[in-house]
VOGU-3710 file (C-alpha; in Angstrom, 3 decimals, decimal comma):
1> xxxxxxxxxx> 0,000/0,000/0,000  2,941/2,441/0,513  3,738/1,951/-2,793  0,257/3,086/-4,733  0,414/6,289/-6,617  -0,601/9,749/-4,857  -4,134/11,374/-5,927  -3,724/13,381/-9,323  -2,926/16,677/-7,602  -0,242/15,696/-5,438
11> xxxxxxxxxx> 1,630/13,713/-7,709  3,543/16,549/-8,962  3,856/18,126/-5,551  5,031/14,863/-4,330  7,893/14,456/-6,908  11,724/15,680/-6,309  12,481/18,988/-7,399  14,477/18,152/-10,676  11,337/15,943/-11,596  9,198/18,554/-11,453
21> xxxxxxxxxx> 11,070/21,361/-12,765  11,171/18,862/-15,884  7,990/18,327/-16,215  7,196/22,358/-15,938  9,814/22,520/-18,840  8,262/20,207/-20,697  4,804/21,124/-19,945  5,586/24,607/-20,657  7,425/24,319/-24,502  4,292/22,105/-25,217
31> xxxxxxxxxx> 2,326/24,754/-24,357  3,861/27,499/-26,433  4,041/25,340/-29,481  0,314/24,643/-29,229  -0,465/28,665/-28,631  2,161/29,600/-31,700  0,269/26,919/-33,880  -3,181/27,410/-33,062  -3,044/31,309/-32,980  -2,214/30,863/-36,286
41> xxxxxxxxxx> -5,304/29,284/-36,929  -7,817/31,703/-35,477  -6,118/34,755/-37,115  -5,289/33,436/-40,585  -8,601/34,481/-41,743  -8,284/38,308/-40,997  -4,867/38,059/-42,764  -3,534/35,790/-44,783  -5,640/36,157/-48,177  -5,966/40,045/-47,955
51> xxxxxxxxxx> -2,560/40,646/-46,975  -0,382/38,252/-48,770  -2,364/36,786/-51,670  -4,502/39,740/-52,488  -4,143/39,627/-56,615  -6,100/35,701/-55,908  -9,197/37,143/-55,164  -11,288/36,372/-52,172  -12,044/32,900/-53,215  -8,242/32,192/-54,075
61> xxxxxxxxxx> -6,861/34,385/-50,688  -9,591/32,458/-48,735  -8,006/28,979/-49,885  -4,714/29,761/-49,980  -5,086/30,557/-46,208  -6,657/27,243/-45,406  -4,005/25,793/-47,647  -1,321/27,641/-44,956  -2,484/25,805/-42,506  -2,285/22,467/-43,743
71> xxxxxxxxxx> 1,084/22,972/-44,873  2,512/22,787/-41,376  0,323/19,333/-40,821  1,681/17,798/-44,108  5,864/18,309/-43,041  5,021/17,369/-39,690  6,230/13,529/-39,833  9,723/15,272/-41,819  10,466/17,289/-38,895  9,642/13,936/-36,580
81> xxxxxxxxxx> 12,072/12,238/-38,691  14,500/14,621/-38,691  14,331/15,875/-34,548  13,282/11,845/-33,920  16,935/10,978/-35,172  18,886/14,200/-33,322  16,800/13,215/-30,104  18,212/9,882/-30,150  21,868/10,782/-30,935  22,138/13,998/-29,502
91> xxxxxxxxxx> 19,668/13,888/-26,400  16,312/14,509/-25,731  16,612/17,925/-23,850  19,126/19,709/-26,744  17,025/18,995/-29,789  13,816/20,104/-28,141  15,773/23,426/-27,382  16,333/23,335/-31,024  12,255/22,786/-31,490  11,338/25,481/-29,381
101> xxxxxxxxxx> 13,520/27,954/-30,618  12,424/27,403/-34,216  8,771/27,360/-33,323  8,961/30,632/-31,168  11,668/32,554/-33,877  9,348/31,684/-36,395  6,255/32,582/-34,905  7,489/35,780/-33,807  8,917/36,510/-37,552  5,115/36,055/-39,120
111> xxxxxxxxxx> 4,463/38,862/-36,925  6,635/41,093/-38,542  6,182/40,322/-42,482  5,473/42,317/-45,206  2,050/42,554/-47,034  1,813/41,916/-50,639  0,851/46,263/-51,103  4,558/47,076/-49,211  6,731/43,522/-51,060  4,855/42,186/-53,142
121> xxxxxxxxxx> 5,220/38,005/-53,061  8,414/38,147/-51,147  5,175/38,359/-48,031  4,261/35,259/-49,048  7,242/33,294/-49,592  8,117/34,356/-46,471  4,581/33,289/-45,156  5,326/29,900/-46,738  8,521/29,037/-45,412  7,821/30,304/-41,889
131> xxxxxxxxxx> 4,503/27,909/-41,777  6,783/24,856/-43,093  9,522/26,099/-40,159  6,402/25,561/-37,541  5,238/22,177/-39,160  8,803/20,351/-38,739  9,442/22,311/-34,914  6,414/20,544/-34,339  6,506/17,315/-35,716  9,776/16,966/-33,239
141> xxxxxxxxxx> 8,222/18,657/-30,177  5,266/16,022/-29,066  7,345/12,729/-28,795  10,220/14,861/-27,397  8,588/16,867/-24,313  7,054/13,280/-22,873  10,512/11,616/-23,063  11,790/14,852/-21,390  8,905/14,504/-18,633  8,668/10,583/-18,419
151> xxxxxxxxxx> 12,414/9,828/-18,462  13,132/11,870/-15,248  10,617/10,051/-13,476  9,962/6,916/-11,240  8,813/4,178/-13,425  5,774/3,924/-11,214  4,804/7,709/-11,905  5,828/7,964/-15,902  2,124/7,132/-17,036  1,220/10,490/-14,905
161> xxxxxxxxxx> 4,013/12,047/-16,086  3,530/11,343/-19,610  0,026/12,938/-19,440  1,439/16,251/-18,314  2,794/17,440/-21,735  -0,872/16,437/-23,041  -1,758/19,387/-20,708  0,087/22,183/-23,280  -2,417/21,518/-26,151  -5,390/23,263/-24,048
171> xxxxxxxxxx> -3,491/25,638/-22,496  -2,007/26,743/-25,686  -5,695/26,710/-27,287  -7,204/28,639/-24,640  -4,620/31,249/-24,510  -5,116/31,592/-28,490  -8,804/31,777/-28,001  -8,624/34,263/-25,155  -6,670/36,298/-27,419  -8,661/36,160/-30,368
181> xxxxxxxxxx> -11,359/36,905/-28,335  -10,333/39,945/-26,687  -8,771/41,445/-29,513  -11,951/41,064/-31,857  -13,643/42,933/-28,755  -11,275/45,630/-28,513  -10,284/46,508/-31,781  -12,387/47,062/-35,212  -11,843/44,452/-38,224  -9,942/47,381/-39,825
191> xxxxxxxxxx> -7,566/47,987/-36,917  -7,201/44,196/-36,752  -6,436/43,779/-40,679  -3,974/46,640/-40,706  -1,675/45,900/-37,382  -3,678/43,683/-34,870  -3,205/40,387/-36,095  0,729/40,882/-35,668  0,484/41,179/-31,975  -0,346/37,756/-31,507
201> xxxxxxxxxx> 2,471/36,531/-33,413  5,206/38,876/-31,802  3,871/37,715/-28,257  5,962/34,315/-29,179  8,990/36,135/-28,397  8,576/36,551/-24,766  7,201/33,219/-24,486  9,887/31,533/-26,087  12,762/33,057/-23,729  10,641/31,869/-20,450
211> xxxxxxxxxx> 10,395/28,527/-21,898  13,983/28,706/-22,979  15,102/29,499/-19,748  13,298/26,153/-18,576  14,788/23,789/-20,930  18,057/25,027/-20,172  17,753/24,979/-16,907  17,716/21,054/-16,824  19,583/18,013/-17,442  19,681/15,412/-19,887
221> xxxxxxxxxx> 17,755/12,734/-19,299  18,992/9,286/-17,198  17,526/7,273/-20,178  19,862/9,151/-23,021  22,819/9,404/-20,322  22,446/5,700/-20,087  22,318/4,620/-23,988  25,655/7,149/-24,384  27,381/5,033/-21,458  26,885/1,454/-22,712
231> xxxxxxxxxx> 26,735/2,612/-26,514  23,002/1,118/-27,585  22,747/4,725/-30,194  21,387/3,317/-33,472  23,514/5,193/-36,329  19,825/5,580/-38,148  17,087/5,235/-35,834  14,263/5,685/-37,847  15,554/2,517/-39,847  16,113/0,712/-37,001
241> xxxxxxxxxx> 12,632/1,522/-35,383  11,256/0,132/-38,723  13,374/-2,747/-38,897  12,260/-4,092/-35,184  9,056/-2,605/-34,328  6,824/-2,381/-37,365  3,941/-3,304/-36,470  4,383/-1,022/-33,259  4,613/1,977/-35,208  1,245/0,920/-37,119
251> xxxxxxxxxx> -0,371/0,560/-33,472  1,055/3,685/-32,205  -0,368/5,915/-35,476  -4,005/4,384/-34,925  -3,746/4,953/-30,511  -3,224/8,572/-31,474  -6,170/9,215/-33,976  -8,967/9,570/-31,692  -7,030/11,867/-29,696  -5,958/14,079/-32,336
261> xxxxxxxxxx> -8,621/13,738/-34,347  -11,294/14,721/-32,052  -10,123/17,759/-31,499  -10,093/18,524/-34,843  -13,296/17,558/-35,650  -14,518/19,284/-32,224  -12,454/22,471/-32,925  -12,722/22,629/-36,444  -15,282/20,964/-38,212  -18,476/21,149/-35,231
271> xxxxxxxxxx> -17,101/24,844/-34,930  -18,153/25,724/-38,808  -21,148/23,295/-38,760  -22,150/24,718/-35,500  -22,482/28,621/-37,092  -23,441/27,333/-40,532  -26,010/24,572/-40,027  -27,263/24,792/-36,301  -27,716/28,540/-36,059  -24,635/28,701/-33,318
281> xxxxxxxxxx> -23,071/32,223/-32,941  -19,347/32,156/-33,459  -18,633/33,639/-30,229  -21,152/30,750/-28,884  -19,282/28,022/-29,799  -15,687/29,532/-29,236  -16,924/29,946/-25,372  -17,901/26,324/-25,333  -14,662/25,044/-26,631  -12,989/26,877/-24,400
291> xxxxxxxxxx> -14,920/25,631/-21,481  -14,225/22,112/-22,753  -10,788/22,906/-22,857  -10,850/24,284/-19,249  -12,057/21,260/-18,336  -9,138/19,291/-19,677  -7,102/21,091/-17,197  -8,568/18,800/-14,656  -9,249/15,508/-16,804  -5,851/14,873/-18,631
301> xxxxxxxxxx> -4,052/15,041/-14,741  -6,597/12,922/-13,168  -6,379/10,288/-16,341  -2,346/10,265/-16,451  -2,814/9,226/-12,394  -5,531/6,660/-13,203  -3,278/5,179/-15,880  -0,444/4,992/-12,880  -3,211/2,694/-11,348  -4,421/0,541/-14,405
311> xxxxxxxxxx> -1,834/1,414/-17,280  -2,188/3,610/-19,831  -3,245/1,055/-22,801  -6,421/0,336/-20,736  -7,019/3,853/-20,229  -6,997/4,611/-24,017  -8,811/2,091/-24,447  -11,706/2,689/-21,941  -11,724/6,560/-23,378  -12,191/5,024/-27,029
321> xxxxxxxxxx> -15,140/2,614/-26,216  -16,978/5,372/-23,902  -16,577/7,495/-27,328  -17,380/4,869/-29,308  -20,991/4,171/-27,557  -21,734/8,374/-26,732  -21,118/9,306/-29,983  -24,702/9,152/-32,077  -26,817/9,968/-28,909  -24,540/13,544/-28,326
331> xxxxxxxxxx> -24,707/14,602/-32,116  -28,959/13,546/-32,289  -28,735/16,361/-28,599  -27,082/19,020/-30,415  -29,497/19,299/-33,509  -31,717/21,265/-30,907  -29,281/23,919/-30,735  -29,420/25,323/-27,788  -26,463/26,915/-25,812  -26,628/24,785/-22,783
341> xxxxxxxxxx> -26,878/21,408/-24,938  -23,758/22,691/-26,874  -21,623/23,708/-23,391  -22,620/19,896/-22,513  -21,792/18,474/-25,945  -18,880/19,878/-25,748  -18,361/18,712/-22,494  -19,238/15,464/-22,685  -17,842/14,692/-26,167  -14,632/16,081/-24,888
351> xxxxxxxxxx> -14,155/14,078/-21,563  -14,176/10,667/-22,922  -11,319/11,372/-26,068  -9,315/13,008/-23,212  -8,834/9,755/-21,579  -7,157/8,902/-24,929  -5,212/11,953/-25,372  -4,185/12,053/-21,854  -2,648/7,851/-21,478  -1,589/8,533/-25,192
361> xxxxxxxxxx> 2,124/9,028/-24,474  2,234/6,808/-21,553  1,117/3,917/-24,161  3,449/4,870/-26,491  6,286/5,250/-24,360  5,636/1,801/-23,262  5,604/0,435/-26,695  9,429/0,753/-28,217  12,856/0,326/-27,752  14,896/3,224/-25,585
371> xxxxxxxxxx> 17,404/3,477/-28,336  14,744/4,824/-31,086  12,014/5,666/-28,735  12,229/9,811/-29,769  11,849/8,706/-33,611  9,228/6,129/-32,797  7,068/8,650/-31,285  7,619/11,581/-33,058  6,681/10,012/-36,084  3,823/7,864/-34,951
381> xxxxxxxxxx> 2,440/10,746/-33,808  3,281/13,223/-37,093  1,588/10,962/-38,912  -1,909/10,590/-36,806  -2,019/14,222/-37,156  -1,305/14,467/-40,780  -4,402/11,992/-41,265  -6,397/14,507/-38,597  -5,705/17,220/-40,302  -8,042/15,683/-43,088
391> xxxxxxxxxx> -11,011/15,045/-40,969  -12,784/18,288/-41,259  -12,620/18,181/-45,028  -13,840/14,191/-44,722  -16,391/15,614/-42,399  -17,453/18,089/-44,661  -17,665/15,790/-47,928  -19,835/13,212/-46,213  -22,210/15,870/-44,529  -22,330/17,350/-48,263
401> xxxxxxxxxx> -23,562/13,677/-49,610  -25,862/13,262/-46,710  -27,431/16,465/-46,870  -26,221/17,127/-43,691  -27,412/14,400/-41,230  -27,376/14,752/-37,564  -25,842/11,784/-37,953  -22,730/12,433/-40,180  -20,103/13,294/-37,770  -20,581/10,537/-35,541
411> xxxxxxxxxx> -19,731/7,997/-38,455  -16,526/9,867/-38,630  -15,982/10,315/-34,885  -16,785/6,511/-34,137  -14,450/5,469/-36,888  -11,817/7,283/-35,080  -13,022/5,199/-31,999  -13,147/1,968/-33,086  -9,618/1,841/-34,650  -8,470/3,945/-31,661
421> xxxxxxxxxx> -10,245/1,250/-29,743  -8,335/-1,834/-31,756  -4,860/-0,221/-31,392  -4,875/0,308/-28,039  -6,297/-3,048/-27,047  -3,003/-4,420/-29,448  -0,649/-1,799/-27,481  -1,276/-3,439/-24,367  -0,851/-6,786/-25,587  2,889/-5,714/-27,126
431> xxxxxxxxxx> 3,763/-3,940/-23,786  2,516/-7,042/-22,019  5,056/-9,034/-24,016  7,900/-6,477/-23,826  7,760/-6,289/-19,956  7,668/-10,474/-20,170  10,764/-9,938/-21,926  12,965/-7,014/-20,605  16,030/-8,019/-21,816  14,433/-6,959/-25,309
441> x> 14,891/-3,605/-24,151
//
């Protein structure tokens, strides 16, 4: 009994200092990432086709703007392939310095680019390879920052440990939406199409040098020390993740989809369908999502402890099947459109994938190798978020040749569940067999 994890709040309280100063690091870079990405995202409308592809038209400024965005999804799994193999020569806590700094620098430099009326298309070159900067700091950053947090830790605490990078992605959202927010109080869509958007953007520079400061502030982890001492490196790990653990990596990609992939159908795609179908407010439905992700503060904590208690495959599992069977009853509810049955939609819906999100890099962590472990992940996840960055158009193409269903995002949503479901029911039958045979490791 002296041995069973602490309650959710006091697990971080409970840990040594250095533990916890890691995790804060780690939590923290997560965090600014998500706010640098997804501030993109909320502003790129007021910008991005009238500023920098203004001869297009609104049609062609419009899509070239969604087009920005997906750009950073699609060279996601190249940066996880390139930071993946520098985080398993050079260590964990120097390349996400690396990812941090190019995330925040580039960021920042958005802020601070030309229009197409003062440059011409030297704006949107610049646009372009900023966006494509973000998408490969990213697609190292994820697998990275729960390494950083779960190889400090006790092996008994890394599930909890693992969850508390998870917790960056809402804080990072809600600061983006609190922005957005306020600034589209405070200021007229002139004032924000002439000089408000940038503000967002230059706001990155502050936030980098804190989170700087935290990275740097730590050691490498005992994990990487220990592969440098007995000389287990791979010369390529991303080959040699491949040439071992195949079938992990296919695993891994389908125990991330339902977390990544309900957000973006939550986010993204019920956001739009919400204003243009159900009669929701914009405002509306950016207030629920942010309560959701409010929520998550509490949730993804109190799942990484429960997955101390039960492991983390069960957890991800359990999160998928409640998904899986809520699903068609909460999209019927919020046909009725009504703010209170959209707070609790977006409640509800949101609890059960956090259990998935939340245990997510727990279960990978326990899936692979130490010696490839920051490629494994990296790309495993890169590529569940290149295939969620596709949902919302999926979403929208099926609700287009359904006329709009209630139904029609549930059959993507429980999709997303059921493999979600399979892969983390097969991820805890390979960490079952890797822990039967540690000398594997």
């Amino acid at each position: 009994m002296t041995n069973a994890p602490a309650a959710p709040a006091s697990d971080l309280d409970r840990a040594p200092r250095p533990v916890r100063r890691v995790a804060i690091a780690s939590f923290v870079g997560t965090a600014l990432e998500s706010y640098d990405f997804y501030v993109f995202a909320y502003f790129a409308a007021f910008f991005v086709g009238p500023l920098f592809f203004e001869p297009l038209g609104v049609f062609g400024g419009t899509l070239s703007a969604f087009l920005s965005i997906a750009l950073a999804f699609v060279v996601r799994p190249l940066g996880a392939i390139v930071f993946g193999h520098l985080g398993d020569r050079i260590g964990r806590r120097s390349t996400l310095i690396v990812t941090i700094t190019l995330m925040g620098v580039a960021t920042g430099l958005i802020g601070v680019l030309p229009d197409y009326a003062t440059a011409g298309w030297l704006g949107a070159i610049g646009l372009v390879v900023l966006r494509i900067l973000q998408g490969l700091s990213l697609g190292g950053e994820w697998g990275g920052a729960v390494l950083l947090a779960t190889e400090h830790a006790d092996p008994r605490r890394r599930p909890f440990f693992a969850a508390v990078p998870q917790l960056g992605s809402p804080v990072g959202s809600i600061l983006s939406a609190t922005v957005f927010l306020v600034m589209t109080t405070l200021l007229t869509t002139e004032a924000m199409v002439a000089w408000g958007w940038r503000i967002p953007f230059l706001t990155a520079i502050p936030l980098l040098l804190v989170s700087l400061y935290l990275r740097w502030s730590i050691d490498e982890t005992p994990v990487f020390r220990e592969l440098v001492a007995e000389h287990r490196r791979d010369r390529v790990p991303f080959l040699a993740m491949f040439a071992r653990q195949p079938v992990a990596i296919v695993v891994a990609v389908g125990a991330a989809l339902l977390g990544i992939g309900s957000y973006s159908l939550m986010n993204t795609y019920t956001v739009n369908y919400g204003v243009t179908e159900l009669g929701f407010s914009f405002q509306d439905l950016l207030v629920a999502t942010t309560i959701g992700g409010l929520l998550q503060l509490v949730t993804i904590p109190t799942f990484g402890w429960l997955a101390t208690r039960v492991g983390s495959a069960r957890v991800v599992a359990w999160g998928a099947l409640g998904t899986l069977l809520i699903t068609f009853p909460m999209y019927w509810l919020l046909q009725f459109a009504t703010f209170p049955i959209l707070v609790g939609t977006m409640i509800i819906g949101g609890i059960l994938p956090t259990m998935a999100w939340a245990s997510l890099g727990g279960l990978m962590g326990d899936l692979f190798d130490d010696h490839y472990r920051y490629s494994a992940l990296s790309f495993a996840y890169s590529i569940a978020a290149v295939i969620s960055g596709f949902v919302p158009a999926l979403t929208l193409a099926l609700g287009e040749a359904t006329a709009f269903e209630w139904w029609h995002p549930g059959v993507v949503l429980a999709t997303m569940s059921a493999i979600t479901l399979g892969s983390a029911l097969a991820a805890g039958t390979i960490a079952r067999s890797r822990a039967a045979a540690p000398a594997a490791d």
